[in-house]
C-alpha positions in Angstrom: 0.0 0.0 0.0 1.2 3.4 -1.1 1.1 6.3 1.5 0.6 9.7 1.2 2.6 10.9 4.2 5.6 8.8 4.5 6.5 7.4 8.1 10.1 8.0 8.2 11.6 11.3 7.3 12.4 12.1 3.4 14.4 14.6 2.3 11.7 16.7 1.1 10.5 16.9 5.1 14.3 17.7 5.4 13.2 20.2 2.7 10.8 21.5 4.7 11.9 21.3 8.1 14.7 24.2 6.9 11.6 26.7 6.3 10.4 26.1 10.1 12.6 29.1 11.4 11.0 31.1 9.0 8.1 30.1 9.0 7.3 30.5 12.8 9.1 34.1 12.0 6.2 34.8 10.1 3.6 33.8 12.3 4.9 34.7 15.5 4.3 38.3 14.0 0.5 37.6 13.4 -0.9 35.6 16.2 -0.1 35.0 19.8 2.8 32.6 20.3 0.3 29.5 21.7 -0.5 29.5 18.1 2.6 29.5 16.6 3.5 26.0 16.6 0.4 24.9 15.2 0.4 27.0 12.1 3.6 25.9 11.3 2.2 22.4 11.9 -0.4 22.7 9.7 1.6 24.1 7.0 3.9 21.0 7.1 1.0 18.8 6.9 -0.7 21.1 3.5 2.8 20.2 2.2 3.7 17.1 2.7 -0.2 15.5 2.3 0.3 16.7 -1.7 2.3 14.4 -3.6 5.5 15.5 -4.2 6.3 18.3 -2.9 9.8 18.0 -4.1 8.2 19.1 -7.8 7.6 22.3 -6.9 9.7 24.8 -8.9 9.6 27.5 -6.2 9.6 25.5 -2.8 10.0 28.8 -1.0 7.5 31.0 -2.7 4.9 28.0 -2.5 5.8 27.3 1.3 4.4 30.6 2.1 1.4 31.0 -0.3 0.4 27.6 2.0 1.1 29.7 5.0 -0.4 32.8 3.9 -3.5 30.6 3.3 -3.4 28.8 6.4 -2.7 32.1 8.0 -6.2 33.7 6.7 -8.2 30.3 7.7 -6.7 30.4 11.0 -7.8 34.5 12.0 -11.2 33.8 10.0 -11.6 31.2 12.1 -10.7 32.6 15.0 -12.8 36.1 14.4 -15.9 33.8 14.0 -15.2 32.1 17.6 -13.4 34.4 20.1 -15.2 37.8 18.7 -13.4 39.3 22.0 -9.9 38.2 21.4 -7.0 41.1 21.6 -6.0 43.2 18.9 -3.0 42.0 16.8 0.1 43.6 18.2 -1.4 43.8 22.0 0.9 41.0 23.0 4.2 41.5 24.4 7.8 40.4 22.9 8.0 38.2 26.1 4.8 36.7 25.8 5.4 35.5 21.9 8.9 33.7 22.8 9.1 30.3 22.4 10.2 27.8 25.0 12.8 25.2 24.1 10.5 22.7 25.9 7.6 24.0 23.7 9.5 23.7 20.5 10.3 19.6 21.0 6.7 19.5 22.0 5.7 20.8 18.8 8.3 18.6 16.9 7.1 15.6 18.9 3.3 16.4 18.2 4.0 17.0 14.4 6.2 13.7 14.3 3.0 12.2 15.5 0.4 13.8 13.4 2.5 12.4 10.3 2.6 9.0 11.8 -1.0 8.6 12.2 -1.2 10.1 9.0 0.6 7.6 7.7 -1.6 4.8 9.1 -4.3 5.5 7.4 -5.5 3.8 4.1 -4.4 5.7 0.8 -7.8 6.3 -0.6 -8.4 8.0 3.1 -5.0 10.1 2.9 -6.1 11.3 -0.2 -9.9 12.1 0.4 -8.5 13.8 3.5 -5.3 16.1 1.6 -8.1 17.2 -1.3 -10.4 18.2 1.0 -8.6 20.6 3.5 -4.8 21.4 1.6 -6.8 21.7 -1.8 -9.8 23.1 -0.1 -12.1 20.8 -2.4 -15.8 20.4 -1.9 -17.1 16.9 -0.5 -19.5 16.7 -4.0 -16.0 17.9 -6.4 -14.0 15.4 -4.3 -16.5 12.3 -5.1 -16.6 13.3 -8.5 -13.0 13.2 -9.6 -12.5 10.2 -7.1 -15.8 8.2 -8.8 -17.2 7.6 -5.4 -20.0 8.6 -3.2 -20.4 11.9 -1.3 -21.0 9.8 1.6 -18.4 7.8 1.3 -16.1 10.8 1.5 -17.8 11.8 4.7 -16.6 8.8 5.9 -13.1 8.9 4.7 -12.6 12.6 6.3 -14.3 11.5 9.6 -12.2 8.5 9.8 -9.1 10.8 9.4 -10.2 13.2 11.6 -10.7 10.5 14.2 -7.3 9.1 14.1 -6.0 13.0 14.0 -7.7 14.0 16.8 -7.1 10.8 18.6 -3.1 11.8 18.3 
């Protein structure tokens, strides 16, 4: 069985891993630093759940499109829930530095999200990547996969359990 998300480390996670400085850089700017890691997290995972990353022409420039897009998700999601949250900027220098203990945390958590990724069946992995990295509809996703709406409900729930079981 192919998988989407390999379970040892390639050297396009290698790849990858290199924009991590830069990447939490960039978000430790925009959101408060509890948020950090996960951004950076979920940028890894819109990477590395699309094929071959390694493909890419401009790894950089693409690297950050995914975070500029995960970047909007994230504060339209968070607008819609915590209407009362602080202004951008409000928090303090101190406040958004990182702990070494909270960086292997975040390390450890994303070597685990990519391992449960990685046990889950192909046609899963791939329901899963179209649906939140390409942002796909459930109906689009059936169609260019020949199966059932439902059945991609199931495939996303299925991930999501295993995800959120990690």
């Amino acid at each position: 069985m192919q998988q989407l998300v390999p379970a040892r480390p390639t050297p396009e996670i290698a790849d990858l891993a290199a924009f991590r400085p830069a990447l939490r850089n960039y978000f430790r700017k925009r959101v408060a630093v509890g948020e950090v890691d996960d951004l950076v997290q979920d940028v890894f995972v819109n990477m590395l759940a699309r094929r071959a990353p390694s493909r890419i022409e401009n790894i950089q420039g693409y690297t950050f499109s995914v975070a500029s897009s995960v970047l909007c998700r994230h504060l339209s999601h968070t607008r819609k829930t915590l209407p009362g949250r602080a202004a951008e900027g409000e928090d303090t220098e101190d406040a958004r530095a990182p702990s070494a203990e909270h960086e292997v945390l975040a390390v450890e958590r994303l070597r685990r999200l990519l391992a449960a990724m990685a046990t889950l069946p192909l046609r899963t992995q791939t329901v899963f990547a179209l649906h939140r990295c390409e942002e796909l509809s459930y109906p689009l996703i059936a169609r260019q996969l020949g199966i059932t709406v439902s059945a991609v409900e199931k495939h996303i729930m299925a991930a999501l359990k295993v995800l959120r079981a990690e």
